[in-house]
N, C-alpha and C positions, 0 to 999 in steps of 0.2 A: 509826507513821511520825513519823519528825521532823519539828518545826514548819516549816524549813529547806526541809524536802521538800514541801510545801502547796503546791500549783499553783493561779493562779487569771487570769485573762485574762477578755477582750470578744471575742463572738461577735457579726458582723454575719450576717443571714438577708437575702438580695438578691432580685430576681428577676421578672419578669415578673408582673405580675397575674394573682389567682388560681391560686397553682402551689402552694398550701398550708400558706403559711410561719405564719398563726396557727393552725393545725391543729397543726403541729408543735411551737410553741412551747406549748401549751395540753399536749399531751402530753408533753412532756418536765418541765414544770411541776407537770403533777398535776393541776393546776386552771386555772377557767379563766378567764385574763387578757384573752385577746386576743377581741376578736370575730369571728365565723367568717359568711362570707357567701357564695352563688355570685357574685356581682355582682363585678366587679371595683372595683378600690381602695375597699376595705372598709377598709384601716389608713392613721389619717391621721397619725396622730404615732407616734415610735417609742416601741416598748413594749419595755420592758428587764424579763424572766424571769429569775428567778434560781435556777439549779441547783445544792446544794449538798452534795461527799458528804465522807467521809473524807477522801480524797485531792485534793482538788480543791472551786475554786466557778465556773462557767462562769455569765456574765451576758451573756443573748442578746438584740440590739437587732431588733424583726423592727422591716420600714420598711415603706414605702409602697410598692406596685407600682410599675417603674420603666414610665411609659407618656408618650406628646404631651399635654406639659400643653393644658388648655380654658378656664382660670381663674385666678386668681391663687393659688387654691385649691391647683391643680394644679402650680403654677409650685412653691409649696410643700413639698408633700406629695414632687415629684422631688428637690429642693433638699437636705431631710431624709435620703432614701435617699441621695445623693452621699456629703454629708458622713459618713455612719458609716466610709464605707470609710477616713479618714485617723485612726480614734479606735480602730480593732481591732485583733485580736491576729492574727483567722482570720477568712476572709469565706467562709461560704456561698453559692454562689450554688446558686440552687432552682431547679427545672427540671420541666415535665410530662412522663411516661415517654410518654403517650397522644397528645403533641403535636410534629409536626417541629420541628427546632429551625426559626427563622424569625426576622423583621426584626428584633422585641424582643429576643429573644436575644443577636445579634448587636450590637446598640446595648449593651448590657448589658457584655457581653465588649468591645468597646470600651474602655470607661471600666474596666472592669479592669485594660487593658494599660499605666494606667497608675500601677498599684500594686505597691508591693513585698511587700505582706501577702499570706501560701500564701493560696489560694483554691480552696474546697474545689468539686469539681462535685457537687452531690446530686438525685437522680434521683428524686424523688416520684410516689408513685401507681403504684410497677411493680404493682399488683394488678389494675391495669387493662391490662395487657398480659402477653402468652405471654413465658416468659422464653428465648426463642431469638430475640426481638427486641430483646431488653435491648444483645447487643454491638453492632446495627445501629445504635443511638441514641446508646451513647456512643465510639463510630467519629464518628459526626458532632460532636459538641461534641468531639472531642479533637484534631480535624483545625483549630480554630478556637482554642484553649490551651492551653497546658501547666498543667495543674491537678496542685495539690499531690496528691492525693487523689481517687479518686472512689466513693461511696457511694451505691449506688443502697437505696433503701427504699419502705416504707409509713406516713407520716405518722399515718393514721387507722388501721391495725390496728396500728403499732407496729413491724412487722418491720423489721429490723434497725439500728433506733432505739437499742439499747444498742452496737453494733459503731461509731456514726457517736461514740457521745459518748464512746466508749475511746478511739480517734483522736484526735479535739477537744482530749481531754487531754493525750495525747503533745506538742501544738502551745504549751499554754501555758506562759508564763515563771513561773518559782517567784515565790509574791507572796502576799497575805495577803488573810483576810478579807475582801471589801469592805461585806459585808450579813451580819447575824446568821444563825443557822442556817434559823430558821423563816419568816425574810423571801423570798417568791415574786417580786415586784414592785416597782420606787421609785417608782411611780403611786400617790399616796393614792386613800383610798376613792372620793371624790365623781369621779373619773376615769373608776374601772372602773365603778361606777353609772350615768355617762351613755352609757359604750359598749353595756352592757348593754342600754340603752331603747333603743339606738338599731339593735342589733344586729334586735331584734325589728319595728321598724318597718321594714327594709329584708327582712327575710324575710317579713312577713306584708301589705306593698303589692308586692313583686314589680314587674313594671316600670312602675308608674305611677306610683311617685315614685324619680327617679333619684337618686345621691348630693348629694343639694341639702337634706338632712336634717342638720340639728345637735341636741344635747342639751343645755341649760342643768339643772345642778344649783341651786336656788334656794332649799333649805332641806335640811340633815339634821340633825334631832333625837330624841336619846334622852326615852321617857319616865319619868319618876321612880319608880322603883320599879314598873315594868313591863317584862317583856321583849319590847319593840318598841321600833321606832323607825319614824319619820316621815317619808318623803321627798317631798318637792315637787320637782318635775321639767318645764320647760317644751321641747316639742317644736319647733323652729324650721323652717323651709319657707320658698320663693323665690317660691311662687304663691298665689293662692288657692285657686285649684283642689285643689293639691295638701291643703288645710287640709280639703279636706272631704273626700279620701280618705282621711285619717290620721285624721279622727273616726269615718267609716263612717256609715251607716243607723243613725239614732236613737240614735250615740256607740255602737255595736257593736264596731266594730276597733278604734277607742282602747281601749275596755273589755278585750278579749284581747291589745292590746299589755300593757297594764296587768298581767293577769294573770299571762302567760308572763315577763317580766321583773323582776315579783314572787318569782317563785320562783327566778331564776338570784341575785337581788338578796340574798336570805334565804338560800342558799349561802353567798354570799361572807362576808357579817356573823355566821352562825352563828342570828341572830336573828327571830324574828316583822318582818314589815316592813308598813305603810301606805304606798303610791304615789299620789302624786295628780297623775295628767297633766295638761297645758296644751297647747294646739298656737298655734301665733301664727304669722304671715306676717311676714318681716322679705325684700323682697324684691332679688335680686340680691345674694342677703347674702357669694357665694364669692367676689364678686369687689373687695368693699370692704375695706380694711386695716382699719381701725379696729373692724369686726366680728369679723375673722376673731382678733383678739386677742382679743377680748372672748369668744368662742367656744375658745376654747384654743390657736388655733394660732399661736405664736410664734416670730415669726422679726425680724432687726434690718432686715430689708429694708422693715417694714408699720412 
């Protein structure tokens, strides 16, 4: 193929909380970037996947569930999801097969109406439903846009995950490189490490610490002529309370937080790793600017 002929564009991934847009991104990637949780907004900054073949390199920004912010946190995390829509090429919007469309939805498709970017409808989790209910569901969302496209799939087994990125490709402008071949992500390391810790803390407290969880990176070091490396990692929390479910009985749960994100952590680096958890109270911390920078989330409004 000629250099000339290299297509390459920005995917934005939209959508309602929990309808499986880091499942998707993680599977199209290979690996895994994004954190997967049931909990709704689970993604607080956008993660930009980078998919790269012969013909084509597609860099997909999954966002934040578009939901009634609570916090300044939240005012955030919506804020982020808006703005991709004016930076894309093609917007996804994601959709549960197993859920009517509803209010979210509709607030969603809204703020679509007022873009000129194709906007793709894609149908997640049809594994969870009989497929003679598939044209029932996109009857309903086509009665509400004229989508460039609609793709229904399985995120997590994959079906027809290669049919959505052949399309993808048809959409983008001829254009070069953005990221070397083997580049997955523009998140450095210390990013995906604290999503990681923090990925495990929200699946293993379940609902007794809601997303009021941060992850401070506070040291990574290699050691000299060892294959390991060293991580310190401080857990942040809004209560007290919460500081003593996130250590557990005699530092039990911190210990298997530790563990299980030990090994997603020694994935990503290829490497032996040491984790050393912290848990600390910083409290009210969603809703103060000056934390929520200090915690990663940047925006010129804090």
């Amino acid at each position: 193929m000629a250099p000339s002929e290299f297509k390459s564009g920005f995917v934005s991934i939209i959508g309602r909380p929990n309808v499986g847009k880091s499942t998707f991104l993680n599977k199209v990637v290979g690996q895994k970037i994004a954190i997967m949780s049931d909990k709704p907004q689970t993604t607080r900054n956008k993660v930009q996947g980078v998919v790269t073949s012969d013909s084509s390199q597609i860099v997909f920004i999954d966002t934040p569930g578009i939901h009634k912010p609570k916090h300044k946190l939240g005012d955030f995390m919506v804020k982020s999801a808006k703005n991709t829509l004016k930076e894309v090429d093609v917007i996804m919007f994601m959709v549960n097969a197993n859920e009517k469309i509803g209010p979210g939805d509709r607030f969603v498709i809204e703020m679509l109406k007022n873009t000129e970017t194709p906007v793709f409808l894609v149908i997640n989790k049809i594994d969870l439903v009989h497929p003679d209910d598939l044209l029932g569901i996109i009857t309903s969302y086509v009665d509400e846009y004229d989508f460039a496209e609609i793709v229904p799939l399985s995120a997590l087994n994959g079906n027809n995950v290669d049919r959505l990125m052949e399309t993808l490709g048809k959409y983008l402008p001829v254009g070069p490189k953005y990221y070397p071949d083997d580049q997955v992500t523009d998140h450095p390391e210390r990013f995906i490490i604290s999503e990681l810790i923090r990925e495990k803390v929200l699946h293993l407290t379940r609902e007794e610490v809601p997303h009021s969880v941060a992850v401070v990176i506070e040291k990574i070091a290699r050691d000299e002529g060892k294959n390991i490396v060293n991580v310190m990692a401080t857990i942040i929390v809004d209560r007290d309370s919460q500081k003593g479910i996130v250590i557990g009985k005699q530092g039990a749960l911190l210990k298997q937080i530790g563990t299980k994100a030990r090994r997603d952590i020694e994935m990503l680096l290829g490497t032996k790793v040491f984790l050393e958890l912290w848990v600390k109270v910083q409290k009210d911390w969603r809703n103060k600017p000056g934390q929520l920078k200090e915690f990663g989330f940047r925006d010129d409004e804090y």
